[in-house]
GUROPA-348082 format. One record per residue (C-alpha): x, y, z; residue in one letter. Coordinates in nm, 4 decimals, m for minus. Layout:
<pt><u>X</u><v>Y</v><w>Z</w><aa>A</aa></pt>
...
END
This chain:
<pt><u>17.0266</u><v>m7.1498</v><w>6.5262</w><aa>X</aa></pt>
<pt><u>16.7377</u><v>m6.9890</v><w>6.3448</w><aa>X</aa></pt>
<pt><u>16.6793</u><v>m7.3245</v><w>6.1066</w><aa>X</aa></pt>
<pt><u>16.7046</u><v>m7.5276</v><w>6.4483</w><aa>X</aa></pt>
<pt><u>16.4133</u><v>m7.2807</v><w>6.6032</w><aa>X</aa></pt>
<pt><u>16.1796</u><v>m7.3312</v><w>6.2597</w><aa>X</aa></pt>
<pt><u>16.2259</u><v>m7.6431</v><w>6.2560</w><aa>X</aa></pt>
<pt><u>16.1477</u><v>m7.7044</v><w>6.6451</w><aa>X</aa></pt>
<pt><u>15.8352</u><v>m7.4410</v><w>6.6174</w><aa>X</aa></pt>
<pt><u>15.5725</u><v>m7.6599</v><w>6.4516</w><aa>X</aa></pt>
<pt><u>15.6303</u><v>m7.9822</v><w>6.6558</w><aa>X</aa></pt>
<pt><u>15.6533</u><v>m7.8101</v><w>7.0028</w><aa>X</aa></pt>
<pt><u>15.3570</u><v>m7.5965</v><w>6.9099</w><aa>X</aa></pt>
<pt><u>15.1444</u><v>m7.9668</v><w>6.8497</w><aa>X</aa></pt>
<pt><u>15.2761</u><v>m8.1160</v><w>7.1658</w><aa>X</aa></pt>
<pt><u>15.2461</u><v>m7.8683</v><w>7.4009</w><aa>X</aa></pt>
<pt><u>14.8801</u><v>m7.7688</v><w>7.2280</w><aa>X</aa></pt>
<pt><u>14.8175</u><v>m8.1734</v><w>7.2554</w><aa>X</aa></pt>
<pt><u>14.8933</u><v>m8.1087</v><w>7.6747</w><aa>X</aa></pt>
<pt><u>14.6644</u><v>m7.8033</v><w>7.7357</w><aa>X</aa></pt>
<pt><u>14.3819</u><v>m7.9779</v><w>7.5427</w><aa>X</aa></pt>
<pt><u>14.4028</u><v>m8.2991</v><w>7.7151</w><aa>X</aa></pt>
<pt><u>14.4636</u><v>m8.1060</v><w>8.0460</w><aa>X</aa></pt>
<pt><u>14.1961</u><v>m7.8567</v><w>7.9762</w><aa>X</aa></pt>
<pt><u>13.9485</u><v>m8.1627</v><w>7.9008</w><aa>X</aa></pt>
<pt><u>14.0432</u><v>m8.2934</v><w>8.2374</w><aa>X</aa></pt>
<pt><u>14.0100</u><v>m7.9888</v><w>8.3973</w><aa>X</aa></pt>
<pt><u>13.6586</u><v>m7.9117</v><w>8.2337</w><aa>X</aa></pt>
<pt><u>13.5192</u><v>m8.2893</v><w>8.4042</w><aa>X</aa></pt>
<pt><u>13.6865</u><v>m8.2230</v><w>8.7307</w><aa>X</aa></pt>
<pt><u>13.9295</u><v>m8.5135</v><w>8.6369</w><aa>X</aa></pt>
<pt><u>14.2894</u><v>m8.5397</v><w>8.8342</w><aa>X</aa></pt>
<pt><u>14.2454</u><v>m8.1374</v><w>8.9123</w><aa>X</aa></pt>
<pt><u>14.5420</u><v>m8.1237</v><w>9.1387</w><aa>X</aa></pt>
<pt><u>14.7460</u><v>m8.3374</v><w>8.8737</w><aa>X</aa></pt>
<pt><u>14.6157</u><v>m8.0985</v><w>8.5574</w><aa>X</aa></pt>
<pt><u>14.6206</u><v>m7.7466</v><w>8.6813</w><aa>X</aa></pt>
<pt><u>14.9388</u><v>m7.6680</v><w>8.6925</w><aa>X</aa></pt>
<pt><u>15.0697</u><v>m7.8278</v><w>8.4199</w><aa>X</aa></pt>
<pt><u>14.7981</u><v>m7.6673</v><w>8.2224</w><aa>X</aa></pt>
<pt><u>14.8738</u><v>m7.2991</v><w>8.3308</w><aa>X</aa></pt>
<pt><u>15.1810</u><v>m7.3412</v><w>8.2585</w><aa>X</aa></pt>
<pt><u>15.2638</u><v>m7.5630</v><w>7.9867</w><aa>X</aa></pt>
<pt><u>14.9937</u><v>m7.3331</v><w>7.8272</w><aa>X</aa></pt>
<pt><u>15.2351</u><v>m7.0401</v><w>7.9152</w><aa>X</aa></pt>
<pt><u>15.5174</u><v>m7.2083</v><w>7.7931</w><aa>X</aa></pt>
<pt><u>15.3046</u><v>m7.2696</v><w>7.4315</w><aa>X</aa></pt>
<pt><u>15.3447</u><v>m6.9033</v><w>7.3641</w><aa>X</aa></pt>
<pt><u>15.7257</u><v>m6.8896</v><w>7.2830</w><aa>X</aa></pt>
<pt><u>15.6455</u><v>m7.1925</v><w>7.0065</w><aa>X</aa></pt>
<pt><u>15.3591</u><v>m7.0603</v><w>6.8998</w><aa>X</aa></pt>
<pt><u>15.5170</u><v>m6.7421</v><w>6.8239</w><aa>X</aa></pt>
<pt><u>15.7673</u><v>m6.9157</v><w>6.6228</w><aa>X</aa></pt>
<pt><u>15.5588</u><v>m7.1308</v><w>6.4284</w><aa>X</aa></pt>
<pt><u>15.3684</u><v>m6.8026</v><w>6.3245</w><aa>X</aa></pt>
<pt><u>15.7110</u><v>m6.6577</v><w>6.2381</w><aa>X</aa></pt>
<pt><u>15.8151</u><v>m6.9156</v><w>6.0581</w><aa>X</aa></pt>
<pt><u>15.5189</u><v>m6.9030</v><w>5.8440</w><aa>X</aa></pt>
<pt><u>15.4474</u><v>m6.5477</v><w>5.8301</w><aa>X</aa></pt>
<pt><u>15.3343</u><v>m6.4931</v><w>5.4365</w><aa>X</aa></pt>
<pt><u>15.0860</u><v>m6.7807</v><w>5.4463</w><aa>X</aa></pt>
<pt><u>14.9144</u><v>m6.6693</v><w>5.7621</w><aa>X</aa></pt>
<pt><u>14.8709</u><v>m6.2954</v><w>5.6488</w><aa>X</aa></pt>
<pt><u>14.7257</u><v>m6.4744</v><w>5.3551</w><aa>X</aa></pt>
<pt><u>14.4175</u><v>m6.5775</v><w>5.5943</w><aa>X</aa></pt>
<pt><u>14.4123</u><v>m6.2289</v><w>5.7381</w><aa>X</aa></pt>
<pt><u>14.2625</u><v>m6.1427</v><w>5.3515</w><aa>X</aa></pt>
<pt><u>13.9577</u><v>m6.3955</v><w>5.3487</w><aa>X</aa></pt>
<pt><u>13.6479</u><v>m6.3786</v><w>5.5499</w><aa>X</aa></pt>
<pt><u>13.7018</u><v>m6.7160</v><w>5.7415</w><aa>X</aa></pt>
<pt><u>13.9753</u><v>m6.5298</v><w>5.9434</w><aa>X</aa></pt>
<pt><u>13.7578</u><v>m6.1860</v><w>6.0210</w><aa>X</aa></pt>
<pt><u>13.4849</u><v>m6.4622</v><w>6.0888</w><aa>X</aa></pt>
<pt><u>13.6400</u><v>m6.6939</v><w>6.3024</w><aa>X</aa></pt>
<pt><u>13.8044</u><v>m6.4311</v><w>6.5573</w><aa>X</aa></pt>
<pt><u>13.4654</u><v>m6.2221</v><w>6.5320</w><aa>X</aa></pt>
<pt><u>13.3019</u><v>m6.5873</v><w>6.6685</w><aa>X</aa></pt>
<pt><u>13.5983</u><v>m6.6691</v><w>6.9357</w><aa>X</aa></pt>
<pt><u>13.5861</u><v>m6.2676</v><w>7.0683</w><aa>X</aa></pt>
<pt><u>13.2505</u><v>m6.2817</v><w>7.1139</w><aa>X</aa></pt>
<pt><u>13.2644</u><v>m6.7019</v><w>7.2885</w><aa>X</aa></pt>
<pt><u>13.4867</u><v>m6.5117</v><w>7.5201</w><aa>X</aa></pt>
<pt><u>13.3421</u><v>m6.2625</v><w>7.6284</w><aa>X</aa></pt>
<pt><u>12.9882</u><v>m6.4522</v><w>7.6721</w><aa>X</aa></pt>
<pt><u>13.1711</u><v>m6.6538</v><w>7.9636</w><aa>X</aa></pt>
<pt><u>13.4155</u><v>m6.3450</v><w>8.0988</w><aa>X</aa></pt>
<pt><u>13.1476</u><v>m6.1011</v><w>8.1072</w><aa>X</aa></pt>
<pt><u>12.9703</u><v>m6.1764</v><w>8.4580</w><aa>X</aa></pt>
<pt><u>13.3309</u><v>m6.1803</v><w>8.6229</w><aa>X</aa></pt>
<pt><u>13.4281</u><v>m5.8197</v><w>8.4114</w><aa>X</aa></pt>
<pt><u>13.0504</u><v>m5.6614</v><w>8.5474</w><aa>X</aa></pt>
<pt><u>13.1214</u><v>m5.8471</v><w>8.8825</w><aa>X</aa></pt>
<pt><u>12.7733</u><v>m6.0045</v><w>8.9629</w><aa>X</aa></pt>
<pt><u>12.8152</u><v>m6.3143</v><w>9.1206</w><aa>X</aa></pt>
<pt><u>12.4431</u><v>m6.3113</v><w>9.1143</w><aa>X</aa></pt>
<pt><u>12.4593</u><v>m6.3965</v><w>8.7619</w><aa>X</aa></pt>
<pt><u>12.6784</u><v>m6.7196</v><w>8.8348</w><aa>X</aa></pt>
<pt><u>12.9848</u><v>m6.5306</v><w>8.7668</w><aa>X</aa></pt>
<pt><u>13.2873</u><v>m6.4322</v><w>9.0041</w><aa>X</aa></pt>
<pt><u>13.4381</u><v>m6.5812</v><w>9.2893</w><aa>X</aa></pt>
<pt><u>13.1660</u><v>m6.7353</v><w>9.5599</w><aa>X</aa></pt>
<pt><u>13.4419</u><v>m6.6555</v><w>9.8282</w><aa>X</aa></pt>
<pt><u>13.4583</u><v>m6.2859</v><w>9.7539</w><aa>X</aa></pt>
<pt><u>13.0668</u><v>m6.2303</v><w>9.7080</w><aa>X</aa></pt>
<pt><u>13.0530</u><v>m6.3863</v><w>10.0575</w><aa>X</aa></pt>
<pt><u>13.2858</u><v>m6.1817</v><w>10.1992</w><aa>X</aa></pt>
<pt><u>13.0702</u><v>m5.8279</v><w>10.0209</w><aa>X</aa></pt>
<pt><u>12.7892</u><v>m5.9752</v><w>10.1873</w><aa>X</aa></pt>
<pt><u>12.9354</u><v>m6.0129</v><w>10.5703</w><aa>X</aa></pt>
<pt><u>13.0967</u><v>m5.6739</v><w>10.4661</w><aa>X</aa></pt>
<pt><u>12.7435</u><v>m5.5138</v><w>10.4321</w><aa>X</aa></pt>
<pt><u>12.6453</u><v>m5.6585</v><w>10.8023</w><aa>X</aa></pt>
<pt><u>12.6415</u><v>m5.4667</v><w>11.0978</w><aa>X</aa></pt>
<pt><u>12.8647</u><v>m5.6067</v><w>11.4059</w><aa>X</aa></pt>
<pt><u>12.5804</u><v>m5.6928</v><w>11.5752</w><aa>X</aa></pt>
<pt><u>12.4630</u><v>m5.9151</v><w>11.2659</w><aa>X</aa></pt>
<pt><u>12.8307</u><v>m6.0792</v><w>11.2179</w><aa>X</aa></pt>
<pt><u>12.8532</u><v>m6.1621</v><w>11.5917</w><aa>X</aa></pt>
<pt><u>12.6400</u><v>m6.4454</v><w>11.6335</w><aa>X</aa></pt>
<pt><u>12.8767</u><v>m6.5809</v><w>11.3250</w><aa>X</aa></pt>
<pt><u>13.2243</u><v>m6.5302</v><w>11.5359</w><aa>X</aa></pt>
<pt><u>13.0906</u><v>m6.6525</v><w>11.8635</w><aa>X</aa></pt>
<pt><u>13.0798</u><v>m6.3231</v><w>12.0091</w><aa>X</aa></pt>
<pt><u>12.8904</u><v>m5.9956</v><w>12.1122</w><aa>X</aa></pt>
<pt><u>12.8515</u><v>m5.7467</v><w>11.9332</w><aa>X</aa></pt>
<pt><u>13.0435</u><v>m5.5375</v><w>12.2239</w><aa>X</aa></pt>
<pt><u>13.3359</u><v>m5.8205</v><w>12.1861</w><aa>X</aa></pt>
<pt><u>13.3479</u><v>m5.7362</v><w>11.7933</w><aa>X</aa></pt>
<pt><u>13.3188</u><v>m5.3588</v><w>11.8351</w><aa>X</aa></pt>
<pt><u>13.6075</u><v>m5.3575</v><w>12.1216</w><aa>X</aa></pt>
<pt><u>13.8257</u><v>m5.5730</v><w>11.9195</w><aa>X</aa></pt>
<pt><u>13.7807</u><v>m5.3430</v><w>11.5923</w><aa>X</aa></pt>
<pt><u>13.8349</u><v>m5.0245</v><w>11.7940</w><aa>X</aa></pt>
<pt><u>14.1647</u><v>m5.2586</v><w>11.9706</w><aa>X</aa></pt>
<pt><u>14.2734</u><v>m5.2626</v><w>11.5885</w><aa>X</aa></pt>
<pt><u>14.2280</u><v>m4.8864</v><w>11.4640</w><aa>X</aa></pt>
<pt><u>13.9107</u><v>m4.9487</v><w>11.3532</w><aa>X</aa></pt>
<pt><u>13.8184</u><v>m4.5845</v><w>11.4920</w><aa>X</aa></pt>
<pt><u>13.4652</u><v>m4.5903</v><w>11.3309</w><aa>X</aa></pt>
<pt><u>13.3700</u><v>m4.9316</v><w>11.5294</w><aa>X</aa></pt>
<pt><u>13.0154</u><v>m4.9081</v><w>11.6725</w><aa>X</aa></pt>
<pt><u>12.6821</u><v>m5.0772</v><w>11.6250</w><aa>X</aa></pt>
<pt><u>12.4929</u><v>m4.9325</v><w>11.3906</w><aa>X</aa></pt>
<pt><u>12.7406</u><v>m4.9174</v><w>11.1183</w><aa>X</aa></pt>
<pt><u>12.8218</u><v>m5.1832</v><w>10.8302</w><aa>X</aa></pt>
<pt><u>13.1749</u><v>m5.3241</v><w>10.8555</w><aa>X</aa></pt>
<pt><u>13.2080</u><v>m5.1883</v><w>10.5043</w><aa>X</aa></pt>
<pt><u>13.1505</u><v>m4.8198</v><w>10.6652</w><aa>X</aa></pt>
<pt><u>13.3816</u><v>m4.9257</v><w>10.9126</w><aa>X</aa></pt>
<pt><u>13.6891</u><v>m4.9415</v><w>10.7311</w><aa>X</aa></pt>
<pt><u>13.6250</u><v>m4.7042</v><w>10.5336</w><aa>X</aa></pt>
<pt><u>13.5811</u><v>m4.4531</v><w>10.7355</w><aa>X</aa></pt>
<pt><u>13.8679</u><v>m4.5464</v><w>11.0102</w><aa>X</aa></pt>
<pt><u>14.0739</u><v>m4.5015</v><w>10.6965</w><aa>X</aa></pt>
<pt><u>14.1092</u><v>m4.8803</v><w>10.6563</w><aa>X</aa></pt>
<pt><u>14.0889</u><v>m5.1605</v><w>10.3845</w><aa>X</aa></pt>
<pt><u>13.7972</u><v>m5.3776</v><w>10.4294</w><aa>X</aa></pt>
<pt><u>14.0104</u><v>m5.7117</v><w>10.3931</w><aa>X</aa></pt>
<pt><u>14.1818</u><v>m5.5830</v><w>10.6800</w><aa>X</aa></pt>
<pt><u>13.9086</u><v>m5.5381</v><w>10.8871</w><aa>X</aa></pt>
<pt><u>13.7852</u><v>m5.9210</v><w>10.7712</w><aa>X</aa></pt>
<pt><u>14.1205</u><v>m6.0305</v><w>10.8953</w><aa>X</aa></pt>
<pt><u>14.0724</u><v>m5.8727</v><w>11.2061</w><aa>X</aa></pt>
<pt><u>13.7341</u><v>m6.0335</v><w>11.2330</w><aa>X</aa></pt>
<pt><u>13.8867</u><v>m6.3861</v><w>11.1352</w><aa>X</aa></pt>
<pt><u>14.1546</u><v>m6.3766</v><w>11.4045</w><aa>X</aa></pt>
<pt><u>13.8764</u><v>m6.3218</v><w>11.6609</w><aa>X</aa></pt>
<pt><u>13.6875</u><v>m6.6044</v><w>11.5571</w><aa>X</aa></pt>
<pt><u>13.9939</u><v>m6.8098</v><w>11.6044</w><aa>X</aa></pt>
<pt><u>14.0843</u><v>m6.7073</v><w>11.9687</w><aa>X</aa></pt>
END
């Protein structure tokens, strides 16, 4: 079994490295995106157990690299390509183009007042108050941010935007 596992390693680790990078490609030009996600999350997934193999397989050669600058170099360069892109989602400031437009939307209605969110659900700000107060929200008045709110009725804040979302809908 072992020969039939090194043997498999190398060509599973091209073909399934072939899918994520002609996925990813489409991905990056917003080509066939509900045809390529998936298949690149997890085919990419799936690359692992090969990957690992083919690294097993040819363990002396690649500690080998770990003994010449070009490896120190190369994973010094890649660390530092990632982190250039994750960095505005690991700080959080969408302002800075990172992070998820949704949820720096939802901090921003969070930070309103129920008067100031109203207008938004189609209601007063009397309507919102009653219907957070109808929920538990035991903080619910005016002059408070929604934010406030929950916190201080002892509440999550997606909660309370739930709440908020199910009176828009009636």
């Amino acid at each position: 079994m072992p020969s039939l596992l090194s043997r498999y390693a190398t060509p599973f680790t091209t073909g399934l490295f072939l899918i994520s990078l002609i996925s990813g490609i489409a991905l990056f030009f917003h080509l066939g995106t509900a045809a390529f996600r998936e298949m690149h999350e997890w085919l990419s997934m799936v690359l692992i157990l090969p990957f690992v193999l083919h690294v097993w397989k040819n363990w002396r050669p690649f500690l080998a690299y770990f003994k010449r600058l070009p490896m120190a170099l190369s994973l010094a360069l890649c660390l530092a390509a990632g982190l250039v892109f994750a960095w505005p989602a690991i700080i959080g400031t969408a302002s800075s183009g990172g992070g998820n437009p949704a949820f720096a939307m939802v901090n921003v209605v969070a930070a309103g007042k129920p008067g100031e969110i109203a207008p938004l659900l189609g209601k007063t700000e009397a309507e919102v108050v009653d219907a957070l107060k109808q929920k538990g929200f035991t903080a619910a008045d005016g002059t408070t941010s929604l934010t406030e709110i929950a916190k201080a009725s002892g509440k999550d804040t997606m909660e309370l935007m739930a709440t908020l979302t199910a009176l828009k809908a009636r």
